[in-house]
N, C-alpha and C positions, 0 to 999 in steps of 0.2 A: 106837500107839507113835510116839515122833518118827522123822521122816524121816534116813537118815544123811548122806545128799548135801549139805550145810552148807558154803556157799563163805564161807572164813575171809578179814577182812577186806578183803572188795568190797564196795564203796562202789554203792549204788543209785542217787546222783546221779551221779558220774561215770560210769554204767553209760547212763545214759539223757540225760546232759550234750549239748545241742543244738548249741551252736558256740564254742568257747574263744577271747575274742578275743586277737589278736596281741600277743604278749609278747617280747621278746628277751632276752637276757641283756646288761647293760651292758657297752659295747668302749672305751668311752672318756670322758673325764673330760666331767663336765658342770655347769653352776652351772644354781640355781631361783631364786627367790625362798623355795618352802617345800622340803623333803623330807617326804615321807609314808613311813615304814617298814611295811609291810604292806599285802598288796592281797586285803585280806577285805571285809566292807564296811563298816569302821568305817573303813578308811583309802579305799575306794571314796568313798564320800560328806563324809567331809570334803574329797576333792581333789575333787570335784566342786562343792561349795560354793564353796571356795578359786578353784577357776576361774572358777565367776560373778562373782564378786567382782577378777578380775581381775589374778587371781595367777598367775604361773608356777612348773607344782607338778611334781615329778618323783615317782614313788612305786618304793620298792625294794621287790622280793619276794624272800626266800630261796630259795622253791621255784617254785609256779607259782599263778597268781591262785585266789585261792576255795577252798586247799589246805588252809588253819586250820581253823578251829572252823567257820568259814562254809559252807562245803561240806560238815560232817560231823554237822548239826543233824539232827532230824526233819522240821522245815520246817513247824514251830509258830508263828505271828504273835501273840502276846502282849500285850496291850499295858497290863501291869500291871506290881508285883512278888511275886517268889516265894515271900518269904518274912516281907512287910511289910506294913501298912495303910496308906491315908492318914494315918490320926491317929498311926501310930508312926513316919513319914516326918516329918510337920510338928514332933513332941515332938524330935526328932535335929535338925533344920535352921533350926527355927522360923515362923512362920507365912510369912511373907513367903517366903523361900526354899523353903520347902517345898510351899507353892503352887504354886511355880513347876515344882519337879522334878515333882509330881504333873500338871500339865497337861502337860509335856512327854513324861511316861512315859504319860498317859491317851489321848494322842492318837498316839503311836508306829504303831497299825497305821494307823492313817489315811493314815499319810505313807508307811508301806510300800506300800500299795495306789497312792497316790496317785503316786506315783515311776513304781511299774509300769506305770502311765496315760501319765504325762505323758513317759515315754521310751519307751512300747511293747514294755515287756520282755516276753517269752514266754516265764512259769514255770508255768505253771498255777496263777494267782492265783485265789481264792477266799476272798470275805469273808464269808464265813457263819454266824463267832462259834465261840466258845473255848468248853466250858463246863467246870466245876469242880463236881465232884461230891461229894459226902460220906459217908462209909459210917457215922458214928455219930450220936447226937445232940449231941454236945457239940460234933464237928465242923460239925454240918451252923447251929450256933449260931451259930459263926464263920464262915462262908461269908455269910449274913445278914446279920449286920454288915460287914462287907466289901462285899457290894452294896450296905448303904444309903448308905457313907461313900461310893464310887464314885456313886451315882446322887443323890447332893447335889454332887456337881460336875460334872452337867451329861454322865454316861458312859448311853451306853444298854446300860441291863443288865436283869436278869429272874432271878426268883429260881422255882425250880419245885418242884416238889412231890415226891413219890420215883415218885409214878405217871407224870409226866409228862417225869422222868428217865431213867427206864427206858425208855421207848419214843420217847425223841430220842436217847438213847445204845445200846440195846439190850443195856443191862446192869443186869442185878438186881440190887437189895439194896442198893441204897445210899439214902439216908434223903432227901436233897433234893440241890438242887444249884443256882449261878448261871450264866447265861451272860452272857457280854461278848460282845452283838452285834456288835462292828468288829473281835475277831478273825479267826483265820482260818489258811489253809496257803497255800505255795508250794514251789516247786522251787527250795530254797536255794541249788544252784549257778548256773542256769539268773537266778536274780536278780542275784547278784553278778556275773556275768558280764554282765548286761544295765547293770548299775551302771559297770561296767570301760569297757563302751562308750562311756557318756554321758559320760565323763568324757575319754576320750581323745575324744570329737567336739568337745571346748572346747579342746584342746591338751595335755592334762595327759599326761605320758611315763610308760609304764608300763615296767619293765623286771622279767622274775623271772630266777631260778636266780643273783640278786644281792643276797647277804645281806650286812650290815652286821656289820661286824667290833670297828668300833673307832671312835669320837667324840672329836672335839677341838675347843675354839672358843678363834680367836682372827682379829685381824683383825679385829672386828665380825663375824664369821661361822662357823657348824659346818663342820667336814671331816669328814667321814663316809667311812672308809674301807670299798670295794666293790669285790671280785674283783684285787686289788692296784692301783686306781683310787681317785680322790678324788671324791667330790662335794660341792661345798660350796652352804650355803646359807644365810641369814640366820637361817628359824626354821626349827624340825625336830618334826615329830607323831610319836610313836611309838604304831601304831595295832594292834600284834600281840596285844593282850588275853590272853587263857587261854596263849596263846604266849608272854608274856613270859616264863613261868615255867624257861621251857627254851629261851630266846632264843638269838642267837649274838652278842649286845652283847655284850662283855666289860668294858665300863668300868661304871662306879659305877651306872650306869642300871640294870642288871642285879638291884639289889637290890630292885628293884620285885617280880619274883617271888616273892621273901622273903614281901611282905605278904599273898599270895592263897593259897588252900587249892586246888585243880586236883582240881576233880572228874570222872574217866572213863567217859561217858554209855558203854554199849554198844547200839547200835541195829538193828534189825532190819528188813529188808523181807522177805513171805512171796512165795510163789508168788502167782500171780494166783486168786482167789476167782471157782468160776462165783457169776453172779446171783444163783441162789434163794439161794447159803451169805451172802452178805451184805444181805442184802434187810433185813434189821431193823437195819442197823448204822448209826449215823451219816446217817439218809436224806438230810435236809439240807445234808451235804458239811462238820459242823462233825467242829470238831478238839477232844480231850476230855485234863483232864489231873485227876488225881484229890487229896487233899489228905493220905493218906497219909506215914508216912515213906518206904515201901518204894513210891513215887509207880509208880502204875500211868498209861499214857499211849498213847492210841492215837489212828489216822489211816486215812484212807484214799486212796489215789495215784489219779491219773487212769487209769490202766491196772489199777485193780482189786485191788491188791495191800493188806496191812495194814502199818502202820509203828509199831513200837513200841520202849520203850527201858527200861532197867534199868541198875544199878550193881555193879558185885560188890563181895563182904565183902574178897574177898581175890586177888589178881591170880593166883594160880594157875589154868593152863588157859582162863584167861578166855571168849576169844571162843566156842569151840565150846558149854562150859559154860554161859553167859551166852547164846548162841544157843540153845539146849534149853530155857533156864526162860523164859527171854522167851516163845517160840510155845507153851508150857506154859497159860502163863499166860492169853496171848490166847484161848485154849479155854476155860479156864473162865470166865474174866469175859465173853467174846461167847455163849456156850454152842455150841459151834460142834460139829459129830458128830464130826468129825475135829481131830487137832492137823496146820496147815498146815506144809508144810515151807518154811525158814530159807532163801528163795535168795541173800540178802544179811545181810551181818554187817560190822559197820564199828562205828569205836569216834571218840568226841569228846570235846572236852575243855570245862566249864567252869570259867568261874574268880570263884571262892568271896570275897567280900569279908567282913569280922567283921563289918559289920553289914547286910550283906546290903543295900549301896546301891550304884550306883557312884561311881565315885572318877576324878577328873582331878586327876594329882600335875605339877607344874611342878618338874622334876627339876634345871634348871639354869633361868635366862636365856635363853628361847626355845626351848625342848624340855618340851614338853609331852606327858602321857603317858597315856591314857584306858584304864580296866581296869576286871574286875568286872560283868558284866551278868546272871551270880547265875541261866544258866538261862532269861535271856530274850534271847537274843543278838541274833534275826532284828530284832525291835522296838529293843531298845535302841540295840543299836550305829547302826540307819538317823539313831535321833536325836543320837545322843551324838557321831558324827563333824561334822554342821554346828556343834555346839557349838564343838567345838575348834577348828575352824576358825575362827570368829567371835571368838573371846576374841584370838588371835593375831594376828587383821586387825584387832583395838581396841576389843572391845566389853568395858566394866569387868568385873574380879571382882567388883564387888558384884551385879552382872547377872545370874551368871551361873544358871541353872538348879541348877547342880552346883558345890558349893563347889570351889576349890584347895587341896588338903589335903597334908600332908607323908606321905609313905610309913611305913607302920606295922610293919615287920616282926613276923613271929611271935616271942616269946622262946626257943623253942626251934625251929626248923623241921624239924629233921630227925622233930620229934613229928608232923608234920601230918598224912601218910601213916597209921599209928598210930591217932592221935584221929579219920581218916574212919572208917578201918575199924570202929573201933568203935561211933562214931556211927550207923551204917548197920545193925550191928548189934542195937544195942539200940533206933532205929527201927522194928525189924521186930517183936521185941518188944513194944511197946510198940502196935505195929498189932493183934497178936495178942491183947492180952490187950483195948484197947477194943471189937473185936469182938466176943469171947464176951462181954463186961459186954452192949453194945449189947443182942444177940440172948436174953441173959438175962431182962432187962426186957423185952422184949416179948412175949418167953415168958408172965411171969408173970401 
């Protein structure tokens, strides 16, 4: 039976968070060269760019650094997309550009690890590959091709077998599977927090529990009103992604949320596992994400524990609910004697773009605004905040990796809620019934 003892929304990072660096809350009016709104780490690293580059950045946080989506990930390094191929990135952007976005998102964990390195961050970096596994044959088709477009551009990847699946994952019954060797996990706060640092050792001012109320440019310059203070600045990044959706901008910026769909990871860490209970899991230290609708996805933390995540159909009772089927699940798919008990429960947000690419929308004349990481947050946003940096300090739109595109709102948005649920639904569905087809046929 599940354990009842289930701590509702505690965050396992924050639980095990090393040293938060110094943040204050903004006292007084201050001029930059940039403003960075958000201190997760897509505005981490863009104001660290901005700083090499020899810009004076100030970054406003709402809450407290690494408090977004960035702090409440599984602490997956990805370094692909979710829900796309190369060849269907290049058909949407065209060759040339789409080359570009595909090197930029192929080599994404390289630069996470590579960050870690070159600033010393202490997350419990571990690059020992992502793999994606398949439970059908039709799926396991697509996985295939998907490693061979990846490994014609130069990605080290490996395609495996369902025998050799099962005993680097230590889960049965799925048909084959790839790995992306330069994946990997971390300690999603513990990084951004080590991001936060390198960035203030360049100069860059960090301030939280100072949200942005209200935008105005004139003068040649944004006013950005903060804590009943101004800060003004020439260009302005708005770096709060999955956030924007429920931002506390109130001007016209605000309709950026409109465009994304805000999907509510809920994530789990277990008790600590003795030894021999995970001795078959993951030996290697990779991190496993499956190709499902109803995407099953697990980890293992440096102190022994399991990390996995799920979505609910329907926001009722969530977290406790969503904490039971989550450790439900890990039992069967790990085959584990015991279902472990749920000592962490916390919940994240992705944010959903229509075509599952991301998006940097130039909302005015120097206010640019990066959103949409579709699920691979830890990897994209490290690449997607130098970007925005660079286009701002002068590097062409024609350049750029990731077009400047106009915001797309939903036609209806108050559908969007609605059309998850039920997408998620008949996902699960749809898991259900190529499963018994699979097992049919090989039945037969």
């Amino acid at each position: 039976m599940v354990h009842e003892s289930v701590v509702s929304e505690s965050n396992y990072w924050r639980a095990t968070r090393s040293h938060a660096p110094t943040a204050v809350p903004l006292t007084e009016a201050v001029r930059a060269d940039v403003a960075v709104i958000g201190a997760g780490i897509l505005g981490c690293t863009a104001s660290l760019r901005l700083a090499e580059r020899g810009a004076s950045v100030v970054v406003l946080e709402a809450t407290d650094i690494g408090s977004g989506a960035s702090g409440r990930s599984g602490g997956f390094v990805v370094p692909n997309f979710a829900k796309v191929d190369p060849r269907d990135v290049v058909a949407a952007l065209g060759v040339d550009q789409g080359e570009r976005l595909l090197n930029l998102i192929g080599g994404a964990a390289n630069r996470v690890f590579g960050l870690v390195q070159e600033h010393a961050i202490s997350c419990d970096a571990g690059q020992a590959g992502w793999i994606q596994p398949a439970h059908t044959e039709a799926a396991a088709a697509l996985i295939k091709q998907r490693a061979e477009q990846w490994t014609r551009r130069g990605k080290r990847v490996r395609v495996l077998d369902g025998k050799v699946t099962a005993e680097m994952s230590g889960c049965q019954g799925y048909v084959a599977a790839w790995i992306d060797l330069e994946g990997g996990t971390i300690h999603p706060l513990n990084y951004v927090d080590g991001l936060a640092r390198a960035a203030q050792a360049r100069g860059v001012q960090i301030f939280s529990q100072s949200a942005v109320s209200g935008a105005t440019h004139s003068g040649g310059e944004w006013h950005l009103h903060v804590n009943g203070l101004e800060v003004r600045a020439e260009k302005v990044l708005l770096c709060t992604n999955a956030f924007s959706i429920a931002g506390d901008l109130k001007a016209s910026q605000a309709s950026i949320g409109r465009s994304l769909i805000a999907l509510d990871i809920h994530q789990v860490a277990t008790e600590r596992l003795p030894n021999e209970t995970r001795l078959h899991l993951l030996r290697h230290g990779q991190c496993l994400s499956d190709v499902r609708n109803n995407l099953f996805t697990y980890r293992l933390t440096a102190d022994g524990r399991l990390i996995s995540g799920g979505m609910a159909v329907t926001p009722l009772g969530t977290d406790r609910r969503m904490g039971e089927r989550i450790v439900r699940r890990l039992a069967q798919m790990l085959r584990l004697k015991t279902i472990p008990k749920a000592e962490f429960i916390w919940k994240g947000r992705a944010a959903i773009t229509h075509d599952f690419m991301p998006k940097l929308h130039e909302l005015a004349p120097g206010f640019l605004a990066g959103v949409g990481c579709n699920g691979r947050g830890i990897a994209m946003t490290t690449v997607l905040g130098p970007v925005m940096a660079d286009y701002i300090c002068g590097l062409p739109a024609a350049d750029l990796p990731v077009p400047i595109t106009q915001v797309r709102p939903f036609a209806v948005p108050a559908a969007r809620t609605f059309l998850t649920s039920a997408a998620l639904a008949l996902g699960r569905y749809r898991d259900l019934v190529a499963t018994m087809r699979s097992t049919q046929r090989h039945e037969r």
